[in-house]
C-alpha positions as CSV (number, residue, x, y, z in Angstrom):
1,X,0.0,0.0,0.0
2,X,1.7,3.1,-0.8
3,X,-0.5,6.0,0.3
4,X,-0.1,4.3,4.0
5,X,0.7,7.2,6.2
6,X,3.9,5.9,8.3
7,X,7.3,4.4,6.0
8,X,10.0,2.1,7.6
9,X,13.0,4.9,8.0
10,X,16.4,3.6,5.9
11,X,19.2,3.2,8.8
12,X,21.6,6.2,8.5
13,X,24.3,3.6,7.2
14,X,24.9,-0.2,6.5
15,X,22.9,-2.7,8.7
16,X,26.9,-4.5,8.8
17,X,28.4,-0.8,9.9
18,X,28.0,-1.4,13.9
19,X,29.9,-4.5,13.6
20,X,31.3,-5.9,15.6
21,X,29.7,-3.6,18.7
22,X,26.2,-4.9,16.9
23,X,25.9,-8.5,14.6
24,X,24.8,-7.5,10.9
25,X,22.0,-9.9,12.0
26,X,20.8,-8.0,14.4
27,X,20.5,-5.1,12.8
28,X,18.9,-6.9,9.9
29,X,16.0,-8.3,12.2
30,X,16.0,-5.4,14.3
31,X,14.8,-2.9,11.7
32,X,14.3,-5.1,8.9
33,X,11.8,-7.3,10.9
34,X,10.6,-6.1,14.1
35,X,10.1,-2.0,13.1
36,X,9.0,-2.7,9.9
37,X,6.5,-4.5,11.9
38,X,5.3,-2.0,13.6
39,X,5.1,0.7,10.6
40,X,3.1,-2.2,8.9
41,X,0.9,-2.8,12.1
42,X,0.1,1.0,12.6
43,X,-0.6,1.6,9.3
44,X,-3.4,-1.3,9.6
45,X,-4.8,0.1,12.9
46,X,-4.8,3.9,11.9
47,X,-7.0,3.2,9.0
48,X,-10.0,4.5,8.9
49,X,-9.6,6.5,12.6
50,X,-9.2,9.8,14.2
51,X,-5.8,9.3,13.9
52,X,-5.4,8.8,10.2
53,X,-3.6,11.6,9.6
54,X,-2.2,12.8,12.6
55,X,1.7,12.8,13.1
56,X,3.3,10.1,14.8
57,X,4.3,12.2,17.7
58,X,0.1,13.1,18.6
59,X,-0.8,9.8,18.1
60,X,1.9,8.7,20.7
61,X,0.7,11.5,23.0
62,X,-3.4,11.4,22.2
63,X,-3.2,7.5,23.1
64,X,-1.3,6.9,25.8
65,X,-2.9,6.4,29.0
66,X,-1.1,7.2,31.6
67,X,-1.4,4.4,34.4
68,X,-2.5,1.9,32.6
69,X,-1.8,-1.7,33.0
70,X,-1.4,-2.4,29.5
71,X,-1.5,-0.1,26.4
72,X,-3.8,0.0,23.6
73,X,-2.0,-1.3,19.9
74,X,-2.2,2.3,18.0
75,X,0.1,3.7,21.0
76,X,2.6,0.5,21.0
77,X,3.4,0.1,17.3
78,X,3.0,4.1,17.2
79,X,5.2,4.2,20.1
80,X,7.8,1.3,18.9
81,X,7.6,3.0,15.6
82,X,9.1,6.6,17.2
83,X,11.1,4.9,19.6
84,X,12.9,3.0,16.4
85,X,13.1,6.3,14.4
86,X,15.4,8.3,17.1
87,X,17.5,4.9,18.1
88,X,19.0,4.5,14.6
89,X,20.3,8.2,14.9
90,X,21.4,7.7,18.1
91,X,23.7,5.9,17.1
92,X,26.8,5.8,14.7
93,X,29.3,3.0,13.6
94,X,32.5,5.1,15.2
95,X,31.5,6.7,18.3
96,X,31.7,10.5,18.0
97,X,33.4,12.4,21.1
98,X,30.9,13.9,23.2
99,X,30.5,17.2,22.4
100,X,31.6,19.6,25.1
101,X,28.4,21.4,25.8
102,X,26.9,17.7,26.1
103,X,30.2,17.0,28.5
104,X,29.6,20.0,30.9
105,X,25.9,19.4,31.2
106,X,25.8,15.6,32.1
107,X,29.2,16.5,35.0
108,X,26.6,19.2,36.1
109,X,23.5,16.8,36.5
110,X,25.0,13.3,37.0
111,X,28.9,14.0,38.9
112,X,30.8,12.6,35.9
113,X,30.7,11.2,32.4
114,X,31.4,7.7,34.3
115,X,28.4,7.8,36.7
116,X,26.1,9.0,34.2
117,X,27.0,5.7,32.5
118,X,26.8,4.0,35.4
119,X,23.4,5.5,36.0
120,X,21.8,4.6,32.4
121,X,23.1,1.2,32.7
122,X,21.1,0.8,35.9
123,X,18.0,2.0,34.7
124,X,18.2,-0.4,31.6
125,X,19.4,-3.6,33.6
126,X,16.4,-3.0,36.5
127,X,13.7,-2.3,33.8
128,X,12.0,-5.5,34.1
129,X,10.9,-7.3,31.3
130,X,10.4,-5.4,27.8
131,X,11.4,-1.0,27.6
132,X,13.7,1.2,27.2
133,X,16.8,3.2,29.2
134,X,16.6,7.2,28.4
135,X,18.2,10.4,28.9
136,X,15.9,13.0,28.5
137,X,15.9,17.0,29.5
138,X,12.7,17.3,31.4
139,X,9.8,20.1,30.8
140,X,12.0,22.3,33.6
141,X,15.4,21.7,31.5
142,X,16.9,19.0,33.5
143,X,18.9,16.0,32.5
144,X,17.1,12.6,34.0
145,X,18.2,9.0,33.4
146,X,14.5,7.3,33.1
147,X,13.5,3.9,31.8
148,X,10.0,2.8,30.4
149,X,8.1,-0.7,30.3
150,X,7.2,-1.9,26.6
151,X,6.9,1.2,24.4
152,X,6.4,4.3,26.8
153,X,8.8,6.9,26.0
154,X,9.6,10.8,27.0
155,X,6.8,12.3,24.7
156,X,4.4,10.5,26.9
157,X,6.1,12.6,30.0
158,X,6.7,15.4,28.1
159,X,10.1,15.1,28.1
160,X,12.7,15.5,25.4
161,X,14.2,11.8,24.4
162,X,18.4,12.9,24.4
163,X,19.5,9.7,24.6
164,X,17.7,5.9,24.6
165,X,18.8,2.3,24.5
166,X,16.4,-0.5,23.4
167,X,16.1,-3.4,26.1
168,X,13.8,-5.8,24.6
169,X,15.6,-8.8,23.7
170,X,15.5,-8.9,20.1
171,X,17.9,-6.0,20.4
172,X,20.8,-7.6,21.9
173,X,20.0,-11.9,21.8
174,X,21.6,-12.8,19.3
175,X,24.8,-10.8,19.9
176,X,24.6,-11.3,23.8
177,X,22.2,-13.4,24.6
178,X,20.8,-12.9,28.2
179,X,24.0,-10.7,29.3
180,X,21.8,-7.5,29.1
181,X,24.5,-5.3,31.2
182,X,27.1,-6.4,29.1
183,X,25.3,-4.9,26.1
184,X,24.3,-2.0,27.8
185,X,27.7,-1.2,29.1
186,X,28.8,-2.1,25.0
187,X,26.4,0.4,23.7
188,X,27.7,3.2,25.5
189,X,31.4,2.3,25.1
190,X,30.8,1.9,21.2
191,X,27.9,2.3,19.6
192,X,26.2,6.0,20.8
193,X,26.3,9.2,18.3
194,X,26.7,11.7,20.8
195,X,27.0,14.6,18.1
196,X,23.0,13.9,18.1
197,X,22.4,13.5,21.8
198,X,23.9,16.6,22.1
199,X,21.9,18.5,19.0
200,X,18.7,17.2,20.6
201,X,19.6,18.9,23.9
């Protein structure tokens, strides 16, 4: 169908340009499988609703509900759609230095660049079961280290997504099996464009 509203995004370079930090094959069934499943799912369950033609960011705010045991499938594959979008920018096959303005404002909130990591791993290793491990810069211009279950991310806070890490198991099984820590602490040793986590701040 190609008048449907929402397109898988290209990855910003080869699906075999992370390697070795991240398995051509994961890459491959990460966004060649698993988004493409949700752009394919949303574009099924948009038809034909108020949310036809809405952007993908008000469809992820106008159906979240906040509290809720369990989302409804617009906001997941909406959610997992977005969530997808920003992680393939946030990252980049060699590393970037972090920026300095991005340097001086994570010492600031977090005591050092080591403790921030430190931090963010945390919040990805104790998020139980499916989410995600974020920095955002909240409403009042702080930096926070958050995580989400499932799909949730910072537009449902009204936060700005700076940085996120994807800790469902299809993004890291095949490479690391259940060592989740390991491939958090791998993710921000090698794999994390922080030229774009600091243009978002």
């Amino acid at each position: 169908q190609t008048d449907a509203p929402f397109t898988l995004p290209d990855l910003p370079y080869a699906a075999d340009a992370l390697a070795p930090a991240i398995s051509a094959e994961t890459m491959e069934l990460h966004h060649g499988k698993h988004h493409k499943a949700y752009v394919d799912k949303l574009n099924e369950l948009v038809q034909g609703t108020e949310w036809e033609n809405a952007s993908l960011e008000d469809i992820v705010r106008g159906t979240y509900q906040d509290g809720a045991v369990a989302q409804n499938g617009i906001f997941n594959n909406a959610s997992q759609h977005w969530n997808h979008t920003q992680l393939w920018e946030m990252m980049a096959p060699r590393s970037p230095a972090m920026p300095s303005e991005l340097e001086a404002a994570i010492k600031d909130s977090f005591g050092s660049v080591d403790d921030f990591k430190k931090k963010f791993s945390e919040a990805g290793v104790g998020q139980f079961g499916s989410g995600w491990a974020w920095l955002v810069k909240t409403a009042d211009g702080k930096l926070e280290i958050t995580k989400t279950e499932n799909g949730v991310n910072p537009l449902c806070k009204d936060q700005t997504a700076l940085l996120g890490c994807d800790v469902w198991e299809h993004s890291y099984y095949i490479d690391f099996r259940n060592a989740r820590p390991k491939y958090l602490e791998n993710f921000l040793a090698n794999l994390v464009n922080w030229e774009n986590v600091a243009a978002r701040m």
